[in-house]
VEXMAR-868568 format. One line per field, with one value per residue (C-alpha): residue number from 1; residue in three letters; x, y, z. Coordinates in steps of 0.1 Angstrom, whole numbers. Layout:
# VEXMAR-868568
nr c(NUM,...)
rest c(Ala,...)
east c(X,...)
north c(Y,...)
up c(Z,...)
# end
This chain:
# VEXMAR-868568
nr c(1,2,3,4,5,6,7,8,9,10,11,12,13,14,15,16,17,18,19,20,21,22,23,24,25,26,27,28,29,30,31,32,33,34,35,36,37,38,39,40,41,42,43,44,45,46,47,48,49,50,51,52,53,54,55,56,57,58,59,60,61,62,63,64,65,66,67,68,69,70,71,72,73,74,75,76,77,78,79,80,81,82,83,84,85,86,87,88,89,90,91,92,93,94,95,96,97,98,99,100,101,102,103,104,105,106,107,108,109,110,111,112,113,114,115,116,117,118,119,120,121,122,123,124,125,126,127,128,129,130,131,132,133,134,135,136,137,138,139,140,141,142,143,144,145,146,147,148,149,150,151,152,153,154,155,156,157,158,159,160,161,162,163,164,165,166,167,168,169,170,171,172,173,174,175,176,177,178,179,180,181,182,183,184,185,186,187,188,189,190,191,192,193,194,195,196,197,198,199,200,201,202,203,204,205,206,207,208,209,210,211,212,213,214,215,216,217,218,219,220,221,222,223,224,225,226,227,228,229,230,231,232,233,234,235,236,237,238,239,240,241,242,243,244,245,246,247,248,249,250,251,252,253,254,255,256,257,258,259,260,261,262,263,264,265,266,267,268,269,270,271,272,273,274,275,276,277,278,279,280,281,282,283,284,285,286,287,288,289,290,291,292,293,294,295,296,297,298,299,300,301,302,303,304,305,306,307,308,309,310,311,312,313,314,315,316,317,318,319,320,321,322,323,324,325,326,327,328,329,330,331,332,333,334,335,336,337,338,339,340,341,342,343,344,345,346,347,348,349,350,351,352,353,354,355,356,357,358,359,360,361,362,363,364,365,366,367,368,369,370,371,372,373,374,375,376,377,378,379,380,381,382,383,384,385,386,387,388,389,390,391,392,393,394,395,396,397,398,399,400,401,402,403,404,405,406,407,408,409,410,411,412,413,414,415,416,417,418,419,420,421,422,423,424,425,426,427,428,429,430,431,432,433,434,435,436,437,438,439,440,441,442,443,444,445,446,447,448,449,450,451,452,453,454,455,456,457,458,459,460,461,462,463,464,465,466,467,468,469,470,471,472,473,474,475,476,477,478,479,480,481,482,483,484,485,486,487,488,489,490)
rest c(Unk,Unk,Unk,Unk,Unk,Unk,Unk,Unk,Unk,Unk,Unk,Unk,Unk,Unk,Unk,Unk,Unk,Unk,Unk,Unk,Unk,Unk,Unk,Unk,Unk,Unk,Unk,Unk,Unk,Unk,Unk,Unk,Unk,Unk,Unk,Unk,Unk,Unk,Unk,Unk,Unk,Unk,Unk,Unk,Unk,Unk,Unk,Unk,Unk,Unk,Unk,Unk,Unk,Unk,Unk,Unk,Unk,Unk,Unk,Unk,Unk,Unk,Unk,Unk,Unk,Unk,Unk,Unk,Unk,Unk,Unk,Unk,Unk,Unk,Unk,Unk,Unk,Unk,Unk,Unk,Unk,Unk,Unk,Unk,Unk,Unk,Unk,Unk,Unk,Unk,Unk,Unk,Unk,Unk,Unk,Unk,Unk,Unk,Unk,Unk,Unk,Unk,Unk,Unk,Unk,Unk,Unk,Unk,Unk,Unk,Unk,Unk,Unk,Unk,Unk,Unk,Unk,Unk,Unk,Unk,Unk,Unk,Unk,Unk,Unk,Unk,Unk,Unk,Unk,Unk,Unk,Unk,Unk,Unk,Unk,Unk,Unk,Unk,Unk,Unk,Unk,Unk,Unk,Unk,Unk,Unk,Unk,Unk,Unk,Unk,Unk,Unk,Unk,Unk,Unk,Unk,Unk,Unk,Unk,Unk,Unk,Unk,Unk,Unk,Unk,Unk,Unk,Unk,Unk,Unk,Unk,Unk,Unk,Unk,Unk,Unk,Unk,Unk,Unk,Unk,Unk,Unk,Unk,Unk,Unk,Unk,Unk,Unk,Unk,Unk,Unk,Unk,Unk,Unk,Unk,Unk,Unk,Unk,Unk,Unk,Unk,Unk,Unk,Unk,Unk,Unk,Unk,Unk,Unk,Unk,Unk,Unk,Unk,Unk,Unk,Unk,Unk,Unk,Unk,Unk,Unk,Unk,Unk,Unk,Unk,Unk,Unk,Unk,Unk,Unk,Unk,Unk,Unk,Unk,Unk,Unk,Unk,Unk,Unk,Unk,Unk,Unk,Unk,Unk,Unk,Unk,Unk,Unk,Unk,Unk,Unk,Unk,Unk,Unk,Unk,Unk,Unk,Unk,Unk,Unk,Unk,Unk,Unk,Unk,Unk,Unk,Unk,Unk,Unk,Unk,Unk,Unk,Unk,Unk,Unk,Unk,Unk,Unk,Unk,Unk,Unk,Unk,Unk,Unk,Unk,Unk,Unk,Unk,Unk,Unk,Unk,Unk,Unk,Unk,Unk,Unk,Unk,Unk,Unk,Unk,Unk,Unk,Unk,Unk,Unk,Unk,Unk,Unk,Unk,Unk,Unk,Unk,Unk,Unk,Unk,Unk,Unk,Unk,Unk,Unk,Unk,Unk,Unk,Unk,Unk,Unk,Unk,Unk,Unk,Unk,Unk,Unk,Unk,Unk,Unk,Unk,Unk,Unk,Unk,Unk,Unk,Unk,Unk,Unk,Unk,Unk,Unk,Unk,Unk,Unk,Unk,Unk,Unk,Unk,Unk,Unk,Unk,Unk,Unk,Unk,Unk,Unk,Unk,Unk,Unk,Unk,Unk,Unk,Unk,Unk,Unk,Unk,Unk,Unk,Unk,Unk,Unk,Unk,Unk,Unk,Unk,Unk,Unk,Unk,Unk,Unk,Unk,Unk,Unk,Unk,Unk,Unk,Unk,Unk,Unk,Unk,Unk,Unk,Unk,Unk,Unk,Unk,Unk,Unk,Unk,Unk,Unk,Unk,Unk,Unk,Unk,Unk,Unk,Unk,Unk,Unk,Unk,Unk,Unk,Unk,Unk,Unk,Unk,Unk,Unk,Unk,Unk,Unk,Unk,Unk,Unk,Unk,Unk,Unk,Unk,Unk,Unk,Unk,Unk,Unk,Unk,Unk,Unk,Unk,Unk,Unk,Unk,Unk,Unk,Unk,Unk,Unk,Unk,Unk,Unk,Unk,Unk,Unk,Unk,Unk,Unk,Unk,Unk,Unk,Unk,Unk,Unk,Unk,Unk,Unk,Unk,Unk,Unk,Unk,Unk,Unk,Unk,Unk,Unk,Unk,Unk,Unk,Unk,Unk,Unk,Unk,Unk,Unk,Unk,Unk)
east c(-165,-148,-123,-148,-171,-142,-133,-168,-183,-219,-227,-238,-264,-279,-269,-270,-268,-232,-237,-233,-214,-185,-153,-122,-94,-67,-45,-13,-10,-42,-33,-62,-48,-53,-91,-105,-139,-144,-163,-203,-231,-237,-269,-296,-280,-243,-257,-246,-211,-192,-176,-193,-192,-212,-239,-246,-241,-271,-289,-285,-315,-331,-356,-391,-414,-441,-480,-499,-530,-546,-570,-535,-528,-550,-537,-508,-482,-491,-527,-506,-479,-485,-458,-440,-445,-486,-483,-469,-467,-441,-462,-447,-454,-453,-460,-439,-463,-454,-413,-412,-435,-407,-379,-399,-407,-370,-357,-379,-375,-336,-340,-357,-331,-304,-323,-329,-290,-281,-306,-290,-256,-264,-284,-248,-228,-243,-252,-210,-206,-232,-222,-183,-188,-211,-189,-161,-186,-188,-153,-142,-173,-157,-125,-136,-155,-126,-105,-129,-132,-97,-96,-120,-103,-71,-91,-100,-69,-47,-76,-72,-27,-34,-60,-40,-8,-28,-43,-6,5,-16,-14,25,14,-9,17,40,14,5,44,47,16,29,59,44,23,53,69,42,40,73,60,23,46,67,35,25,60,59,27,38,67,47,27,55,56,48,27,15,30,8,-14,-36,-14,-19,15,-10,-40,-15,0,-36,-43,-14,-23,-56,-44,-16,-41,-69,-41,-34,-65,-72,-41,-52,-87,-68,-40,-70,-90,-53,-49,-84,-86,-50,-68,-98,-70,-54,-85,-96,-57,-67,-99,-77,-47,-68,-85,-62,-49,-81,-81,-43,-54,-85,-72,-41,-65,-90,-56,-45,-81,-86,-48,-58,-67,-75,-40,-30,-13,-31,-71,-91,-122,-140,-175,-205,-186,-208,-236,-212,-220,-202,-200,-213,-214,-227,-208,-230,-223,-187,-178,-200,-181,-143,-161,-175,-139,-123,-149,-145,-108,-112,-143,-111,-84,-106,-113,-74,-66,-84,-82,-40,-47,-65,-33,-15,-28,-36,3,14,-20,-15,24,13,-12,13,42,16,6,39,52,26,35,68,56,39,69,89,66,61,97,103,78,87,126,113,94,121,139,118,112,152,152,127,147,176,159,142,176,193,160,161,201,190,161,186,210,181,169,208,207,171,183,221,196,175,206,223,188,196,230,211,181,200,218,182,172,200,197,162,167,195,174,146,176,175,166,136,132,149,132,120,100,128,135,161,136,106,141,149,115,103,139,130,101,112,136,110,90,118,123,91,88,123,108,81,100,118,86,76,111,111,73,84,117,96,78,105,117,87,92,122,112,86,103,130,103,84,123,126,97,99,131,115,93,115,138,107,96,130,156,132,102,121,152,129,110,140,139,104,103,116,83,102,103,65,57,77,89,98)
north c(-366,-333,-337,-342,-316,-293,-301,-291,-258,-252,-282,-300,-279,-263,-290,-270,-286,-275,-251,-274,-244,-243,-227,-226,-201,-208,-184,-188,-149,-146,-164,-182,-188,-151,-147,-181,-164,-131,-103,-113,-116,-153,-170,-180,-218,-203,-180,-206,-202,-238,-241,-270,-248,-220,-244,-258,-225,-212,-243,-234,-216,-216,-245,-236,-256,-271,-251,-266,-271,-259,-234,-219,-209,-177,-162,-137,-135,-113,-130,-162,-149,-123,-97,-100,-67,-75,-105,-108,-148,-170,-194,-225,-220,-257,-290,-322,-332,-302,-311,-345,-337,-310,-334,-358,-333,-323,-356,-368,-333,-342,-379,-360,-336,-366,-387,-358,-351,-384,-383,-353,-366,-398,-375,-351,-383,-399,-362,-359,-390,-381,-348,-361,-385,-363,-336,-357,-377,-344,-332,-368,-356,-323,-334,-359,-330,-309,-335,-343,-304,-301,-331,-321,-284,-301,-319,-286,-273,-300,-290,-256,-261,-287,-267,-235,-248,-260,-225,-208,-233,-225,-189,-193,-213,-192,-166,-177,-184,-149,-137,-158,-142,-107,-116,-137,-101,-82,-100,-97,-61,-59,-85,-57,-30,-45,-48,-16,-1,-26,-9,26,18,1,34,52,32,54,54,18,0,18,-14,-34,-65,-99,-85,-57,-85,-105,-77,-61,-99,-102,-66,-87,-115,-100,-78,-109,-130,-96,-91,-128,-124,-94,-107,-138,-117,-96,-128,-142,-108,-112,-145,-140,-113,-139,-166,-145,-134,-174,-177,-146,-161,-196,-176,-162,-192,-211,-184,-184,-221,-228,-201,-219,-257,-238,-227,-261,-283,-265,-266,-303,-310,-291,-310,-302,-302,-274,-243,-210,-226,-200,-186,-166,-165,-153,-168,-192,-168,-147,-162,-147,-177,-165,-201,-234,-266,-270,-230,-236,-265,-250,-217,-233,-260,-229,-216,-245,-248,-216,-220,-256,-235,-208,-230,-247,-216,-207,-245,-241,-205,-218,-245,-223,-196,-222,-236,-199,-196,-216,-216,-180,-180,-206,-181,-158,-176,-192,-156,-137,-169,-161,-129,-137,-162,-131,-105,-135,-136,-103,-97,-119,-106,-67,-84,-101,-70,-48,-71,-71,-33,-27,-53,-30,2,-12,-20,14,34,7,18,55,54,38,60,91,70,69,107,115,92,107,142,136,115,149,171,147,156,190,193,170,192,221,206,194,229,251,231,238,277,273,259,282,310,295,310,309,277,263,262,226,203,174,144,162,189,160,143,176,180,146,144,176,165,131,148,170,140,121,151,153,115,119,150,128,101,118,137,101,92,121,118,74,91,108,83,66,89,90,55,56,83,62,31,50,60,30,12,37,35,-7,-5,20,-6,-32,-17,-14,-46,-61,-45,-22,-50,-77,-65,-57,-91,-115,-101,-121,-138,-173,-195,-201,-161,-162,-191,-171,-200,-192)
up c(690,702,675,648,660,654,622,609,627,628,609,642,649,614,591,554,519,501,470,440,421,444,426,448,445,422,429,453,464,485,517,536,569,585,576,567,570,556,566,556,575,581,573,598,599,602,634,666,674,668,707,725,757,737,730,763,777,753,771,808,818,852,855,867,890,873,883,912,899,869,892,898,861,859,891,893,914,939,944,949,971,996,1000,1032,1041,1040,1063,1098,1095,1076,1058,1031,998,981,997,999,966,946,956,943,915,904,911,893,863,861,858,830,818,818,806,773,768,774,747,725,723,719,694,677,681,662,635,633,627,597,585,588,567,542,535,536,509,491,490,478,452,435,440,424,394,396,386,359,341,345,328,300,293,291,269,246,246,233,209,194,196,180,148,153,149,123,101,111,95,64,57,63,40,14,20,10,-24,-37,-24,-50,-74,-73,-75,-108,-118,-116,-136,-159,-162,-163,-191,-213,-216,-236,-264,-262,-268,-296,-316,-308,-321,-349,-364,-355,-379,-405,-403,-420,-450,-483,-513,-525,-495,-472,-476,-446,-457,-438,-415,-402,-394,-377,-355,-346,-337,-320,-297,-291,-283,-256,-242,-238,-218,-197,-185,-180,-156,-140,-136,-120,-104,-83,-70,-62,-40,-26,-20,1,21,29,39,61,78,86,94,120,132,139,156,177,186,191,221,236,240,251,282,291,283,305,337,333,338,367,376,373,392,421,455,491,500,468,478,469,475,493,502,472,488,463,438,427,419,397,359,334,307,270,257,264,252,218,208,221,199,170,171,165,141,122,123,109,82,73,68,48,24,24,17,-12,-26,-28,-38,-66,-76,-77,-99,-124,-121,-128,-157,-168,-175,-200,-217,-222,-232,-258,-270,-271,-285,-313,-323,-323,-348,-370,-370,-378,-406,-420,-423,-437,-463,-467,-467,-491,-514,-508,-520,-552,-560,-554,-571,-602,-601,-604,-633,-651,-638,-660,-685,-685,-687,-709,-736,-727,-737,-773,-774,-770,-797,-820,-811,-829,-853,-864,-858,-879,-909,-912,-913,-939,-963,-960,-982,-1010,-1008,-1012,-1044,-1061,-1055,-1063,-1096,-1102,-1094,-1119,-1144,-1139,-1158,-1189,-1219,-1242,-1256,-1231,-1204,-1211,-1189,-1194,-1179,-1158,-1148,-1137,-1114,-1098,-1087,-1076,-1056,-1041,-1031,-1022,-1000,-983,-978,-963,-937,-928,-923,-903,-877,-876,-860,-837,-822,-820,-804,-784,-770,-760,-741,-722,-716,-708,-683,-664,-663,-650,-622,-611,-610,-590,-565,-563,-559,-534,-515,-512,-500,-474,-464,-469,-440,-418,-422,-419,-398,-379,-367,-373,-354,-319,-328,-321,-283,-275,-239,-237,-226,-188,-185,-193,-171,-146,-117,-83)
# end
């Protein structure tokens, strides 16, 4: 009984009920074998000391002889017991009665505290055994909740790695999705800035070419068109960067997480492994009215499933905003490709129809100077038939001044006479008829000429455009991003 008595102090007389939130130590640096109880004041049922000796010791007091008689009760000391320094006679103060009534008192005073303390000691055993296998039934539950905490933590925490590397992993996709973005991006400002150039040129055409032909619609479409995909890929290219932000603030939430449970799922396994025998258990008295938990099991679990559905709503978000990048792409370089072919239809055509008219204008060029040659070769033939009527007019009248000196009589209106005068005047006639065809000749040179100089200029100014049109745009047109540079793969 000694030994058991020793093993628990002050439980045999003040048996207390065990705090329920009992935490031991679980650190190995505090050393519990120099001060196994610290410096507190005790509790009233931790006040007897734990010795044996100690506690009969606080039992030993002087017995007292039981009163006389109850007419004894209200009378003091010295009415009872005369000083001996009053009386001059030794007198006995008890009779043989009042001896064995004490001895008798005592010993049924003794049998009680005998029975009582058997009693007690009884009472102390089973109180030993109780509180022995309680304290162990709620060690063993102890440990059992330990474990299923920790369990449950490394539930969470093999959803936290798993959903963790499903966000990084789309993180990197849409990554790359956004890289492609910014080159497909990239790539389409040269095709924007060939159309721009191409109407600049087309802007220096001249004259009658200076026309809104269907090339112009086709390249103002074409701007339209190129700027439409690039803001559609902006647009895109900004959510991509946003939505990468939002990813890698879930990815934070998860990381971080993650850390808080690998250090508590670390400290509820050492926890739930430690024993009675453990090194580094201790003594941490109060601790058990020290709370400083935040959560309770339903907010705990909530808070990580809020975190993971936050990164699945996140990683949806980014799943889909991919998908539409990616189909973005080559809807846009088909859009693109479609409209800079019809813009190249267009200069064909247009090409080919500045050629034929070019064409047709030089055809009437030649034909022009080939008629302003003959008109000059009919100007000198006109001009050499009017001097020929001069040396016969002379003749028709030198011959009628000649006959105007005849004499007298003479001077007849003969046949001769009416000849010289109609061929004189047939001659006049004839010149005036001649200068009258050459004005004539001379006004359709002219008009010839002018002809020619604007058939010269309007040559001139369709080849003008003709070189714009075809070696100028056409010659920056043949550089157009392949359909892989636009789709832009990793």
């Amino acid at each position: 009984m000694d030994s058991v008595r020793s093993a628990f102090p002050a439980k045999f007389a003040h048996p207390r009920s065990m705090p329920t939130r009992f935490l031991p130590a679980i650190h190995t640096t505090a050393s519990s074998y120099k001060n196994p109880f610290p410096n507190r004041p005790l509790p009233q049922s931790y006040s007897l000391p734990w010795m044996p000796s100690t506690y009969y010791k606080t039992a030993a007091i002087k017995p007292t002889l039981a009163p006389l008689a109850k007419s004894s009760q209200g009378i003091t000391a010295g009415e009872k017991l005369p000083s001996l320094s009053t009386s001059t006679t030794v007198f006995t103060c008890y009779t043989p009665e009042d001896w064995h009534k004490s001895n008798v008192t005592n010993c049924r005073e003794s049998e009680a505290s005998q029975k009582n303390a058997e009693r007690l000691r009884a009472d102390t055993s089973r109180l030993i055994d109780d509180k022995y296998r309680q304290t162990k039934k709620m060690q063993v539950e102890s440990t059992r909740n330990l474990g299923v905490r920790a369990n449950d933590i490394a539930f969470w925490k093999s959803e936290l790695r798993h959903e963790l590397d499903e966000v990084i992993g789309e993180t990197n996709a849409l990554t790359d999705v956004k890289t492609r973005l910014e080159r497909a991006l990239a790539e389409s400002e040269a095709p924007l800035q060939v159309a721009q150039e191409c109407l600049l040129h087309r802007e220096k055409r001249m004259g009658i070419d200076l026309v809104r032909d269907n090339v112009e619609e086709q390249l103002l479409t074409e701007v339209d068109v190129i700027r439409s995909c690039r803001e559609k890929m902006q647009q895109f290219l900004d959510k991509a960067k946003a939505q990468i932000l939002s990813n890698r603030a879930a990815q934070h939430k998860l990381e971080k997480d993650l850390a808080n449970k690998q250090v508590a799922h670390r400290i509820d396994d050492r926890c739930h492994h430690l024993m009675n025998t453990s090194h580094g258990i201790s003594y941490y008295r109060g601790v058990e009215q020290v709370d400083a938990t935040i959560s309770v099991p339903e907010s705990w679990a909530k808070f990580t499933n809020d975190n993971i559905l936050r990164s699945q709503s996140q990683r949806a978000a980014s799943a889909k905003l991919r998908t539409d990048i990616e189909n973005l792409l080559p809807v846009t370089a088909s859009e693109m490709r479609r409209q800079f072919n019809t813009v190249n239809v267009a200069f064909t055509n247009r090409i080919a129809e500045m050629a034929d008219a070019k064409r047709k204008t030089q055809t009437h060029l030649a034909k022009t100077l080939q008629e302003i040659f003959r008109m000059e070769r009919n100007i000198e033939a006109i001009q050499k038939a009017i001097r020929d009527q001069g040396p016969p007019l002379k003749v028709a009248q030198t011959r009628l001044d000649e006959r105007t000196r005849r004499p007298n009589m003479e001077l007849c209106r003969d046949t001769a006479q009416l000849r010289l005068v109609n061929e004189v005047r047939d001659i006049a006639e004839t010149v005036q008829t001649l200068q009258q065809q050459l004005r004539d000749s001379e006004d359709a040179l002219q008009m010839l000429v002018r002809a020619k100089a604007v058939l010269q200029h309007d040559l001139a100014v369709k080849a003008n455009s003709l070189f714009i049109d075809q070696e100028k745009c056409m010659g920056m047109r043949k550089t157009f991003p392949s359909t892989a540079r636009l789709l832009a793969p990793i």
